[in-house]
VEXDREN-2710 file (C-alpha; in Angstrom, 1 decimal):
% VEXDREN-2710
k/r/px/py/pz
1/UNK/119.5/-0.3/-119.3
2/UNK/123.2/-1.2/-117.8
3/UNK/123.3/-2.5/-114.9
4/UNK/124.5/-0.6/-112.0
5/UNK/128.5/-0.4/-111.7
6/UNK/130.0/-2.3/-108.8
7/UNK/131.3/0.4/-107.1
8/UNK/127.6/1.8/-106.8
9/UNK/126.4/-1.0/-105.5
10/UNK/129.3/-1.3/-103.0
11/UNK/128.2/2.6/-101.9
12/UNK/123.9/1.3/-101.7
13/UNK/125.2/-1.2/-98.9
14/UNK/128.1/0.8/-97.1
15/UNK/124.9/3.5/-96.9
16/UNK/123.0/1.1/-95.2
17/UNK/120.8/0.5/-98.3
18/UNK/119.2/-2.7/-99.6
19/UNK/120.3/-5.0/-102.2
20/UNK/117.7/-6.3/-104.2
21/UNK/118.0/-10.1/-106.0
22/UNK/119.6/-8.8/-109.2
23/UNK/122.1/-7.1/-107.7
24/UNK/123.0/-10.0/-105.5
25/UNK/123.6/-12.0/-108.7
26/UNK/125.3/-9.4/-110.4
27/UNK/128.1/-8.8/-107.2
28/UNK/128.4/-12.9/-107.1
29/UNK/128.6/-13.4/-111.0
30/UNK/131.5/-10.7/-110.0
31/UNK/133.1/-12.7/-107.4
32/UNK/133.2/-15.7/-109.1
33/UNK/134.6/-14.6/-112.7
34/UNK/137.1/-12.3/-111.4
35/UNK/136.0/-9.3/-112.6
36/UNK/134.9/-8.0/-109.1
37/UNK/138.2/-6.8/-107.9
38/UNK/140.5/-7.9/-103.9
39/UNK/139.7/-4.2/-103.1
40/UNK/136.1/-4.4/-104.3
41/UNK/135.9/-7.7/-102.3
42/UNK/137.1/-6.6/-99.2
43/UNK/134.8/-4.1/-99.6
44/UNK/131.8/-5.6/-100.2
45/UNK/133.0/-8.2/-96.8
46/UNK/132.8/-5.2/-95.0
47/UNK/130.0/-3.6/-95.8
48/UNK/128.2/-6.3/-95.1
49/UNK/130.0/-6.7/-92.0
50/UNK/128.8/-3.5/-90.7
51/UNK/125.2/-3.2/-92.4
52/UNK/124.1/-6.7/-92.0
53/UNK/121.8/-8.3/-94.6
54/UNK/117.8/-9.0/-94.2
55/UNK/116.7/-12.4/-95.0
56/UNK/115.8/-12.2/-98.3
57/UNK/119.5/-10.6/-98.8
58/UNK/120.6/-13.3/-97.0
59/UNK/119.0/-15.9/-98.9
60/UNK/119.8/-14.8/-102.4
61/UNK/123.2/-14.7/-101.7
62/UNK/122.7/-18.1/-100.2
63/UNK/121.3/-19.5/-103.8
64/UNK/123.6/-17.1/-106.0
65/UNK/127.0/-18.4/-104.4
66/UNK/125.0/-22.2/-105.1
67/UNK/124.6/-21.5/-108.1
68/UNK/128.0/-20.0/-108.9
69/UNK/129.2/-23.5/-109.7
70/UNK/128.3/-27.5/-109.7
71/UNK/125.5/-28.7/-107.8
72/UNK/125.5/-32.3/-107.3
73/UNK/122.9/-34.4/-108.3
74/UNK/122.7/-37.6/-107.0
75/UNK/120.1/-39.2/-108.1
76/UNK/122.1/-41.7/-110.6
77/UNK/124.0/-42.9/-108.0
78/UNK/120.5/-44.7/-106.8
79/UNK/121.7/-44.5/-102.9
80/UNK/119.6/-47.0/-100.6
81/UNK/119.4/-44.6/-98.1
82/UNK/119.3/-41.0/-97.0
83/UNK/121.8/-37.9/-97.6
84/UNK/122.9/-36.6/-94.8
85/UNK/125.3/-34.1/-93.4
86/UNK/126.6/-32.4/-90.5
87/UNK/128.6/-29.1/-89.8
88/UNK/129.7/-27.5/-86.4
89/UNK/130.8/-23.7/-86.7
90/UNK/134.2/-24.8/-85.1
91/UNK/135.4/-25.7/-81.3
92/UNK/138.9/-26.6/-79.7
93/UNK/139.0/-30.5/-79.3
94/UNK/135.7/-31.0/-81.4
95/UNK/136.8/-34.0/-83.7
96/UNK/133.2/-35.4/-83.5
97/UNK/132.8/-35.0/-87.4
98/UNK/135.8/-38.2/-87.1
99/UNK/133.3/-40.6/-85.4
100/UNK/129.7/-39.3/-86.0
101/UNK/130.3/-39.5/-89.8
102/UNK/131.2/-43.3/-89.5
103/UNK/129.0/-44.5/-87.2
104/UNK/125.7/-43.2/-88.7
105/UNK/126.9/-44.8/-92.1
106/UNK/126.6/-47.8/-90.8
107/UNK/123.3/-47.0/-89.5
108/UNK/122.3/-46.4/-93.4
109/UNK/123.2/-43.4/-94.3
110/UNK/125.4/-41.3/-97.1
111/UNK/127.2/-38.8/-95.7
112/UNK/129.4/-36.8/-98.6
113/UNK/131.0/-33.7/-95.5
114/UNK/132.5/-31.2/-96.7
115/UNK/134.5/-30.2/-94.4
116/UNK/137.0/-27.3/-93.7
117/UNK/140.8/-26.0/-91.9
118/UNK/141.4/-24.6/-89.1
119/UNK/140.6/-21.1/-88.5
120/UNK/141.9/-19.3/-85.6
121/UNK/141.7/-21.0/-82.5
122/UNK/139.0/-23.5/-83.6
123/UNK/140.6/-26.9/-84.7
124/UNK/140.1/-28.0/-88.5
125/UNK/138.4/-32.0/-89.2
126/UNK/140.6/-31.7/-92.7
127/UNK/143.9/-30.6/-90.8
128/UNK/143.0/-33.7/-88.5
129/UNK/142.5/-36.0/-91.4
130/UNK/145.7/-34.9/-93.1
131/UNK/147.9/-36.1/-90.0
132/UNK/146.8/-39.5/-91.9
133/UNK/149.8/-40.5/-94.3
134/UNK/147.9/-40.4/-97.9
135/UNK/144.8/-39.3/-97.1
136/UNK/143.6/-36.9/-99.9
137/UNK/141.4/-34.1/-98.8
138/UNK/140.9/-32.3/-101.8
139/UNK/138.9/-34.7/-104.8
140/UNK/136.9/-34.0/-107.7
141/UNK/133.3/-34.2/-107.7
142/UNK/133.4/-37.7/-109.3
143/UNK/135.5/-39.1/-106.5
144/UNK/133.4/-37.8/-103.6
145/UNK/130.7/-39.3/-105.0
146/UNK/132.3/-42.6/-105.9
147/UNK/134.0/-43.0/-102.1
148/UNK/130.2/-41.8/-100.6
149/UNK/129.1/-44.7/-102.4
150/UNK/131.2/-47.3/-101.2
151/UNK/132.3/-46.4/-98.0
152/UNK/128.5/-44.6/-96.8
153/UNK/131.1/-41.5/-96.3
154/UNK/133.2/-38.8/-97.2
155/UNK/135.0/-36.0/-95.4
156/UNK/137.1/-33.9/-97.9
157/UNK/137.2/-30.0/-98.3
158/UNK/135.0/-28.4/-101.1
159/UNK/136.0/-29.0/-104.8
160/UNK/136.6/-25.7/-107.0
161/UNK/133.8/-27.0/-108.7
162/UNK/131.6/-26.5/-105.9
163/UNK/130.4/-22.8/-104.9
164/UNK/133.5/-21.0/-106.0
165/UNK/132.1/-18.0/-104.8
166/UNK/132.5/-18.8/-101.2
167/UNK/135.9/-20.2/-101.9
168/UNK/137.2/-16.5/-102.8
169/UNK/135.3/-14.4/-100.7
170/UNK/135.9/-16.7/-97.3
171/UNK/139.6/-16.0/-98.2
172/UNK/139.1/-12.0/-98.4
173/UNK/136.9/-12.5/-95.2
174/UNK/139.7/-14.3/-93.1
175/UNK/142.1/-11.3/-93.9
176/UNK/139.7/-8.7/-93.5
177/UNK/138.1/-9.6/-90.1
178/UNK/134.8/-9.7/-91.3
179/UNK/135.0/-13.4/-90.5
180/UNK/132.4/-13.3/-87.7
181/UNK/128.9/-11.9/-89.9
182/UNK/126.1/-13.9/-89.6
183/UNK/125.0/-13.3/-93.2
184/UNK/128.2/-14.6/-94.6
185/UNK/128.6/-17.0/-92.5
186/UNK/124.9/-18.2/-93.7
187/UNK/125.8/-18.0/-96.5
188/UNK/129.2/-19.4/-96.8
189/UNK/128.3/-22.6/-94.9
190/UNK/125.0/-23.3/-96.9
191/UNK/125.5/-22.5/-100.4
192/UNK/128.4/-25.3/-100.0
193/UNK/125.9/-27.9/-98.9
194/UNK/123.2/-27.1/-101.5
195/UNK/125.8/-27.6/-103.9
196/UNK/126.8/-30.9/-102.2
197/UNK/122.9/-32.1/-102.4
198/UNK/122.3/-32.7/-98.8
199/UNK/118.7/-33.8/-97.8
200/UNK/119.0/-33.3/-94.4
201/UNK/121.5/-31.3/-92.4
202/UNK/122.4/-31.2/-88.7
203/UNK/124.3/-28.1/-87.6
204/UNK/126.5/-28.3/-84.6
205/UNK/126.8/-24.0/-83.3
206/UNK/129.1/-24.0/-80.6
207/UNK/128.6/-21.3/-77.5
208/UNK/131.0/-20.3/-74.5
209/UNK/134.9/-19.4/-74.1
210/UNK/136.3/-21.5/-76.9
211/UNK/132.9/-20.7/-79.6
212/UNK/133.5/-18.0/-82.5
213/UNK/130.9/-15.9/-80.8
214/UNK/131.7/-15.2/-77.0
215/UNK/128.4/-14.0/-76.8
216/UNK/126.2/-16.7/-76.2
217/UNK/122.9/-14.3/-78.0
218/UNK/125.0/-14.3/-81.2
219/UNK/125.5/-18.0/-81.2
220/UNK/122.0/-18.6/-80.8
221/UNK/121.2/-15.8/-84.1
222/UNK/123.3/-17.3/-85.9
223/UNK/122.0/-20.7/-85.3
224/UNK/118.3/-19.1/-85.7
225/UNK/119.5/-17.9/-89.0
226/UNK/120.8/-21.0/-90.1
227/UNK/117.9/-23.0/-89.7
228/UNK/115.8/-20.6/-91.2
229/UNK/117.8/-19.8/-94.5
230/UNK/118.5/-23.5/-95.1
231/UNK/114.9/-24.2/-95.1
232/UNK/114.0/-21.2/-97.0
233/UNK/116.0/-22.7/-99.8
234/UNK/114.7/-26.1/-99.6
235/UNK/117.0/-27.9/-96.8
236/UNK/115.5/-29.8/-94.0
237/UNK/117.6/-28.4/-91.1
238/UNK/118.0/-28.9/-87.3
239/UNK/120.5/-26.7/-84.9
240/UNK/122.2/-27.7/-81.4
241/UNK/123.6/-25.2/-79.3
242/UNK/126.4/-26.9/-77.7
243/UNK/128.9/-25.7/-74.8
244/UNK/132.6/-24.8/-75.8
245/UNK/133.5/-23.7/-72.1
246/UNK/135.8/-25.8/-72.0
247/UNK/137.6/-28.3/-74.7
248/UNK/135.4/-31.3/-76.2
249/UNK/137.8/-33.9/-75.6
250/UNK/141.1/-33.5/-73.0
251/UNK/143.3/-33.8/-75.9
252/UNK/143.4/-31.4/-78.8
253/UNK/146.2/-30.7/-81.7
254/UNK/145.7/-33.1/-85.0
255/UNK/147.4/-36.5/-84.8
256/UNK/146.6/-36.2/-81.4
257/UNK/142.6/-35.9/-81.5
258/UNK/143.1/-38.4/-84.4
259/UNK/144.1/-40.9/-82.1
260/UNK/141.0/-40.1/-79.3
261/UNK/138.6/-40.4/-81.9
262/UNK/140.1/-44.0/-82.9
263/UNK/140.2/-45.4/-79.8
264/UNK/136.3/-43.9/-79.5
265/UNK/135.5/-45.8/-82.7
266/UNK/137.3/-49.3/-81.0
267/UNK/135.6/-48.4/-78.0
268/UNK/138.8/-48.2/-76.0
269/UNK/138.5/-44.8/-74.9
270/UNK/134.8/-42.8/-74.6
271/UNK/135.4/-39.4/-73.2
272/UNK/132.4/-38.3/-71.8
273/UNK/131.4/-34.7/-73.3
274/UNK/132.2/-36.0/-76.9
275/UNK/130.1/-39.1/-76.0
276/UNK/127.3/-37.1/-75.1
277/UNK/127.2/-34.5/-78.0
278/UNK/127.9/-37.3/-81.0
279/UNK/124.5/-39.1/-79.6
280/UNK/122.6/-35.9/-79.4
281/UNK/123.8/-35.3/-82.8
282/UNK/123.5/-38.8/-83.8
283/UNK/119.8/-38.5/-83.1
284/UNK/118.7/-36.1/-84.9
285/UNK/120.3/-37.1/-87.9
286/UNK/119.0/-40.0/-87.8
287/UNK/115.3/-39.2/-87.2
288/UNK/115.9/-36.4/-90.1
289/UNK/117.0/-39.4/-92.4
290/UNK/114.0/-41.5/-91.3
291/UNK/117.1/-44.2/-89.9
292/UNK/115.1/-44.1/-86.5
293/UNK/112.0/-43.1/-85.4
294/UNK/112.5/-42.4/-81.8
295/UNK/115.9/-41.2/-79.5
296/UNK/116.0/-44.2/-78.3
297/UNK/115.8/-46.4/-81.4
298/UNK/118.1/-44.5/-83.1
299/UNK/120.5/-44.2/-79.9
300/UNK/120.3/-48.0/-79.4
301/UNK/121.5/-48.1/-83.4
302/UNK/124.6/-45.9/-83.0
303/UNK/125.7/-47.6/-80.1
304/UNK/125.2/-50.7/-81.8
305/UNK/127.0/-49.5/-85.2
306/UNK/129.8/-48.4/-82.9
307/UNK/130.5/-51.3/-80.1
308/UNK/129.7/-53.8/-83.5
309/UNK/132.6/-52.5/-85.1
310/UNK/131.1/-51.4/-87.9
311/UNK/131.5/-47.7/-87.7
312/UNK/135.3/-48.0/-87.2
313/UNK/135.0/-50.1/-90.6
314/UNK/133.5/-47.5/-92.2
315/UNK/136.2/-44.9/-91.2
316/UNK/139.1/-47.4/-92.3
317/UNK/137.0/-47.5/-95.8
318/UNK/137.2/-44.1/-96.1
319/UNK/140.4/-43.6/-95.9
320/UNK/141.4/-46.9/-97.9
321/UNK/140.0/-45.1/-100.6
322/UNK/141.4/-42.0/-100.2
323/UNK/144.8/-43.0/-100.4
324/UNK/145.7/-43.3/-97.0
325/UNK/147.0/-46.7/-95.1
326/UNK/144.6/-50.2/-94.9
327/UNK/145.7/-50.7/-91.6
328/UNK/145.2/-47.1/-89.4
329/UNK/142.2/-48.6/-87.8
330/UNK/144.3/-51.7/-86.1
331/UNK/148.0/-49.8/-86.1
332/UNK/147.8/-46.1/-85.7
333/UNK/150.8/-45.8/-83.6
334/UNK/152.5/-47.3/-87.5
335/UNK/151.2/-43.9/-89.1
336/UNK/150.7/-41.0/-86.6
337/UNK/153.7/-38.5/-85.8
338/UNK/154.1/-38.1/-82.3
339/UNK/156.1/-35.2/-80.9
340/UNK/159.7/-35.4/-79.6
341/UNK/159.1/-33.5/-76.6
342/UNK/156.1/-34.0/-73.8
343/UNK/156.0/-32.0/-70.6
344/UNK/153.4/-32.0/-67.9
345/UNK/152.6/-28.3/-67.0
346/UNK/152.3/-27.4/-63.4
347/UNK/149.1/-26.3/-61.5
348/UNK/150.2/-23.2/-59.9
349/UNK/147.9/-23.7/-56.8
350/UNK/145.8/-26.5/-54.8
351/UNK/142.0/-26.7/-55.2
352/UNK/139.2/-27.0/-58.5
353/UNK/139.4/-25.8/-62.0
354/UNK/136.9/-22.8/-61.6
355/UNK/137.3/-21.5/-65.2
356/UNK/139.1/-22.3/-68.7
357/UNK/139.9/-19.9/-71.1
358/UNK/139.4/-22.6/-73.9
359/UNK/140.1/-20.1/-76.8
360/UNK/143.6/-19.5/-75.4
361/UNK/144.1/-23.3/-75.5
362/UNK/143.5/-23.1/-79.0
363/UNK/145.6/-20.5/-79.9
364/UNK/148.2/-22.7/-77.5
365/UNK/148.2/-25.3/-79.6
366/UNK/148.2/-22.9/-82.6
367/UNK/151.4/-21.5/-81.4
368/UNK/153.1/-24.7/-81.3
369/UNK/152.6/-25.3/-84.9
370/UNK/149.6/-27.2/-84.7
371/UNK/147.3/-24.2/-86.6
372/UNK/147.7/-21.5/-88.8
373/UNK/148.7/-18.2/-88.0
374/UNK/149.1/-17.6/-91.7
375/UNK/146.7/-19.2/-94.9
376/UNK/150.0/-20.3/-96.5
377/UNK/151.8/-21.8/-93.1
378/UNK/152.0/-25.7/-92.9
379/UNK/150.5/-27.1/-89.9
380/UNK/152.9/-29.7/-87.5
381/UNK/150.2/-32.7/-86.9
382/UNK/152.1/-33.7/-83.8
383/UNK/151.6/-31.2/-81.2
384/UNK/149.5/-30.5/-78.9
385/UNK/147.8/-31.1/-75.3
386/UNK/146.7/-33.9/-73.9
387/UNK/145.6/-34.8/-70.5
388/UNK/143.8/-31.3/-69.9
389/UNK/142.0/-30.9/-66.4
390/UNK/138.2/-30.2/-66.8
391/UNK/136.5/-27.9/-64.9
392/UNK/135.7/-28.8/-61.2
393/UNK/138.5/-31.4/-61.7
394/UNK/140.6/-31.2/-58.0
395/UNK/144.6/-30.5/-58.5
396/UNK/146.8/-29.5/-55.8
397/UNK/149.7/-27.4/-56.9
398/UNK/152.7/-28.8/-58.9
399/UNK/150.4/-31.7/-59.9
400/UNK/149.8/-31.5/-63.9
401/UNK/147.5/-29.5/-65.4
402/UNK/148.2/-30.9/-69.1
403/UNK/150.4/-32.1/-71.1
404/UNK/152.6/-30.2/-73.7
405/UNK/153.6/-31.9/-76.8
406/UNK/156.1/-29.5/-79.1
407/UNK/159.2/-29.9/-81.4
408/UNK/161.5/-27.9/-79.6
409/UNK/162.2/-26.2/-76.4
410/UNK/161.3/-22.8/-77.0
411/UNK/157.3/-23.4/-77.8
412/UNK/157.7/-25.9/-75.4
413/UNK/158.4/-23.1/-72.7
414/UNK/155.5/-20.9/-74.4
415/UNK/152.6/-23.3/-74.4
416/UNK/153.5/-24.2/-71.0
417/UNK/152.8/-20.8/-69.9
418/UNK/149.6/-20.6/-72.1
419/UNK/148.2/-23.1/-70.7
420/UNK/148.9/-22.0/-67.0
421/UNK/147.6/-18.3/-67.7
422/UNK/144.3/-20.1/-69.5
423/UNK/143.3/-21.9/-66.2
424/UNK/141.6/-20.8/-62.8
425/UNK/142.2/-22.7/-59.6
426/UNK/139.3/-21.5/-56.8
427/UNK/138.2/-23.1/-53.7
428/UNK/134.5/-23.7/-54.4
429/UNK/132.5/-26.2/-56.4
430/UNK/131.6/-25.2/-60.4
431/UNK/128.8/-26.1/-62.1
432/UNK/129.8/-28.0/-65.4
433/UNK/126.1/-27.8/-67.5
434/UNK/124.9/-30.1/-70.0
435/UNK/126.5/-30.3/-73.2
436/UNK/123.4/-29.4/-75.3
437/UNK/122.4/-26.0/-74.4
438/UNK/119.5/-25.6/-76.8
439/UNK/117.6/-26.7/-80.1
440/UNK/116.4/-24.8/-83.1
441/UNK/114.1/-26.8/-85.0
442/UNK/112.6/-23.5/-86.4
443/UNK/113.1/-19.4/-86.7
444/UNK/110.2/-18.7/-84.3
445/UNK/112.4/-20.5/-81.4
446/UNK/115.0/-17.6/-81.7
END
């Protein structure tokens, strides 16, 4: 018997029908060979979209997109210690990938990220790395596994050997707003690292004004979800939820959060929210790699691999071998573009920051030339904000609220007037909350 046309298949889900395994293989084979057309695509992102998927759906497609290319297999390699990796579903001023990554190498562990660009209003870690002169984000498999080796890490974007599947349909999915579907989300973030043969993985799903779910419920499926498919398919797998309220670290574009997370790694600067959240993350991966067996023995250990030195050594490593300068570590103001022009933007009135509109600070920064409004636009590392008022900070008006970094006068005047209309000035006292809003260790927690 034939198997079913696409088009039928595409009518089974859009009716709110299941797909059964075979038909999951047959739609990705599809996908990843071409013959499954844009239109067909689209469709099938929105169909999706709007029907969900169950979790065995869910999980086949996991495993089929895997499957659709190169998984890695590590095991010649002979690593003395654990693989390891980390992914956060995106937050404005969340460069913790850029110090995390380093210092639990030096704790023992291989860490081969692969990472991604920004989407929206949600910085990307590779747009941050590619503010670095040199630095090559996209390598073959056989260099991601060589710089892993030597350096304990790797943060580079997903070969085209890797789950090719995902590659195509994430790009039908960011023009067809069916971005936000927990299924494909699942899916997308997973099958990438199956294929990268991570052991252990520690996923970072952000909640609040500046997460890709406003609704705090839908952060915490998703995260449910995550957890459960990854260890459905044979990945040990621990979630935070972790509060995007307001921006990680008071400085966000890509040279510029470059430069926070280097003086983090010198221990010159240690901003307080990312301090916090690369600990609690720290943790857990190290307990999941067997680096530690306790919070505290593994919190004393990152610490250590950071105020040592060590972790900053790793990063400089890293990017030694991926083409970018020997000397970023000790001389970044050498390599890193800073903008011409640097405003301070004026509180409007006197008293504490009551609430931030943290996705508008984002899309700020976006509309400076620091993100993409388009796949194909190139992204200006230098701008930004810096010096951004937390909640229940105290200003009195005409004292700054941020600083503006731009290339020219007119997004200069813009982001100014973003930033204004993303803060609220009351009288009273806010409660801030903790950074880590939750933990799911398994599907039952949901």
């Amino acid at each position: 018997m034939s198997p079913p046309l696409p088009q039928e298949l595409l009518r089974s889900k859009r009716d709110g029908g299941p797909w059964d395994e075979a038909a999951i293989h047959q739609l990705v084979a599809g996908i990843t060979d071409g013959s499954l057309g844009d239109a067909q695509l689209g469709a099938l992102a929105m169909a999706v979209y709007l029907r969900g998927m169950d979790r065995a759906e869910t999980l086949a497609l996991t495993l089929a997109m895997r499957d659709s290319g190169r998984v890695i297999d590590w095991r010649a390699r002979a690593l003395p210690g654990p693989l390891l990796d980390k992914h956060s579903t995106g937050g404005v001023g969340d460069l913790t990938s850029l110090v995390l990554a380093p210092m639990v190498a030096a704790c023992g562990g291989f860490l081969p990220m692969l990472s991604g660009r920004g989407l929206g209003h949600t910085g990307g870690t590779l747009d941050k790395l590619e503010a670095i002169p040199g630095y090559r984000a996209q390598v073959d498999i056989a260099t991601l596994e060589r710089v892993t080796a030597s350096a304990g890490l790797a943060i580079v974007g997903a070969s085209a050997e890797l789950a090719p599947a995902d590659r195509r349909l994430y790009s039908v999915r960011d023009v067809t707003a069916t971005v936000d579907s927990i299924p494909l989300i699942t899916a997308s973030i997973l099958s990438k690292k199956l294929a990268a043969g991570t052991q252990a993985l520690l996923l970072d799903v952000k909640q609040g004004s500046g997460a890709g779910f406003a609704d705090p419920a839908l952060s915490r499926a998703l995260a449910v979800n995550l957890v459960d498919i990854a260890r459905a398919a044979g990945l040990s797998a621990v979630a935070l939820l972790s509060d995007m309220d307001e921006p990680l670290v008071p400085d966000i574009g890509n040279a510029i959060e470059l430069r926070v997370a280097l003086d983090y790694l010198k221990g010159r600067r240690t901003p307080p929210r990312l301090h916090a959240l690369t600990l609690a993350l720290g943790r857990e991966m190290l307990r999941a790699g067997g680096l530690a067996v306790s919070d505290g023995e593994a919190e004393e250990k990152l610490l250590a691999a950071r105020d040592s030195g060590r972790a900053a050594e790793r990063f400089q490593a890293m990017v030694s071998a991926l083409g970018g300068p020997r000397d970023l570590i000790e001389n970044p103001q050498r390599h890193l573009a800073m903008a011409p022009l640097v405003a301070s933007v004026p509180s409007p009135a006197s008293g504490r920051v009551s609430a931030i509109d943290t996705r508008a600070l984002g899309m700020a920064v976006v509309a400076l030339g620091g993100g993409r409004k388009h796949p194909a636009d190139v992204i200006d590392p230098a701008v930004g904000l810096s010096a951004l008022l937390g909640k229940d900070q105290p200003v009195r008006a005409g004292e700054p609220l941020a600083q503006v970094h731009a290339r020219d006068e007119a997004r200069l005047a813009e982001a100014m007037m973003r930033v204004q209309a993303a803060y609220r000035i009351g009288e009273q006292r806010v409660e801030t909350g903790a950074i880590i809003q939750g933990r799911i260790a398994d599907a039952s927690e949901g």
